[in-house]
PLY file of the C-alpha trace (Angstrom):
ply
format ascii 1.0
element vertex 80
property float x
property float y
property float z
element edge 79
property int vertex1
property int vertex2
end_header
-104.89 -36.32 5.28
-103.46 -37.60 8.59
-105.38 -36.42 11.46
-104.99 -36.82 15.37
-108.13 -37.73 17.43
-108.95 -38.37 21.01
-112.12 -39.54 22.59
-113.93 -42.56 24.23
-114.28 -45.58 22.97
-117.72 -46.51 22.89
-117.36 -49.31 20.31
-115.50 -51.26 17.86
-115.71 -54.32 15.06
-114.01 -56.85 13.35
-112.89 -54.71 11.04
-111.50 -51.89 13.52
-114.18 -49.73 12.99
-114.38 -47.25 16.33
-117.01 -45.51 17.61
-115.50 -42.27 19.44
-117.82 -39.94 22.08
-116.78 -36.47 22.52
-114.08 -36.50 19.60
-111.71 -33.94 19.15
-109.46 -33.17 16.39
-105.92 -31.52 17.19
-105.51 -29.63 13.60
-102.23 -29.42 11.73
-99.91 -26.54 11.32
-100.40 -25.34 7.88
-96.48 -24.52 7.06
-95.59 -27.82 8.52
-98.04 -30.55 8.20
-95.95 -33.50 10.67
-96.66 -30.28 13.77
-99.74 -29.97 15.79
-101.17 -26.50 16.57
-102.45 -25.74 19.30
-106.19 -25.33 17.78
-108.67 -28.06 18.24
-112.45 -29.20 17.04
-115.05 -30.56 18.67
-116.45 -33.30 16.91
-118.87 -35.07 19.05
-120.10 -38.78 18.12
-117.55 -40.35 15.23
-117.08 -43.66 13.55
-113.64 -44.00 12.51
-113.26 -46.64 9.50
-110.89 -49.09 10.26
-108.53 -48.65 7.24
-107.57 -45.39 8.22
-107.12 -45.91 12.04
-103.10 -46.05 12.29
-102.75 -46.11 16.16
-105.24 -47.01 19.23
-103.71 -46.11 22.21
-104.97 -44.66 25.81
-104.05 -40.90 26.56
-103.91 -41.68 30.82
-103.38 -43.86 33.49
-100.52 -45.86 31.54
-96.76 -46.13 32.95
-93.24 -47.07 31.20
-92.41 -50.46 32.61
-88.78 -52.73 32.40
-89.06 -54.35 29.13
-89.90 -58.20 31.05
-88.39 -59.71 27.29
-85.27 -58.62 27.72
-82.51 -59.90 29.59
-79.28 -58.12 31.46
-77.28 -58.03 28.56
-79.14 -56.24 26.08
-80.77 -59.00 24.12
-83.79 -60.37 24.12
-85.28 -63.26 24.68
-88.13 -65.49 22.76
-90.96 -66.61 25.32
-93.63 -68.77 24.41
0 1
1 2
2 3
3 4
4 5
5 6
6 7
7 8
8 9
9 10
10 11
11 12
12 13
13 14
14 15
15 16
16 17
17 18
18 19
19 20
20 21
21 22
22 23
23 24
24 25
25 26
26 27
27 28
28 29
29 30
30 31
31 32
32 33
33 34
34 35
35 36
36 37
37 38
38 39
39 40
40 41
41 42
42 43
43 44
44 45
45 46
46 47
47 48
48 49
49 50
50 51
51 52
52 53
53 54
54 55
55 56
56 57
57 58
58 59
59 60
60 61
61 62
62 63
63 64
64 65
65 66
66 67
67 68
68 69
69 70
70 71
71 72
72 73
73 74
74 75
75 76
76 77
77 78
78 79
């Protein structure tokens, strides 16, 4: 079962294993499974195990920036 969360990140291990504060689930549509409704559930204090976590990624303060690996032309370029 795929499932979106958001919260805060109050921990993590080797392993990937997050600790969330004030989690909440966005729930699935049930005729279509890949759209989000708009209902939600509080979940509170989570631990996430690390296998299942597909994507960590903040939800503010982030912009798009110029890709800085890629030159005029289109292609990129290998930096070490």
């Amino acid at each position: 079962r795929q499932a979106r969360v958001t919260g805060t990140l109050k921990g993590y291990d080797q392993l990937l294993n997050l600790v969330l504060d004030e989690a909440i689930e966005f729930e699935r549509e049930q005729d279509d499974p890949l759209k989000l409704s708009t209902k939600t559930r509080q979940l509170g204090l989570i631990v996430c195990r690390g296998t299942a976590v597909m994507l960590v990624s903040p939800t503010e303060g982030t912009e798009e920036i110029k890709n800085p690996f890629q030159e005029a032309d289109g292609e990129q370029t290998a930096h070490s």
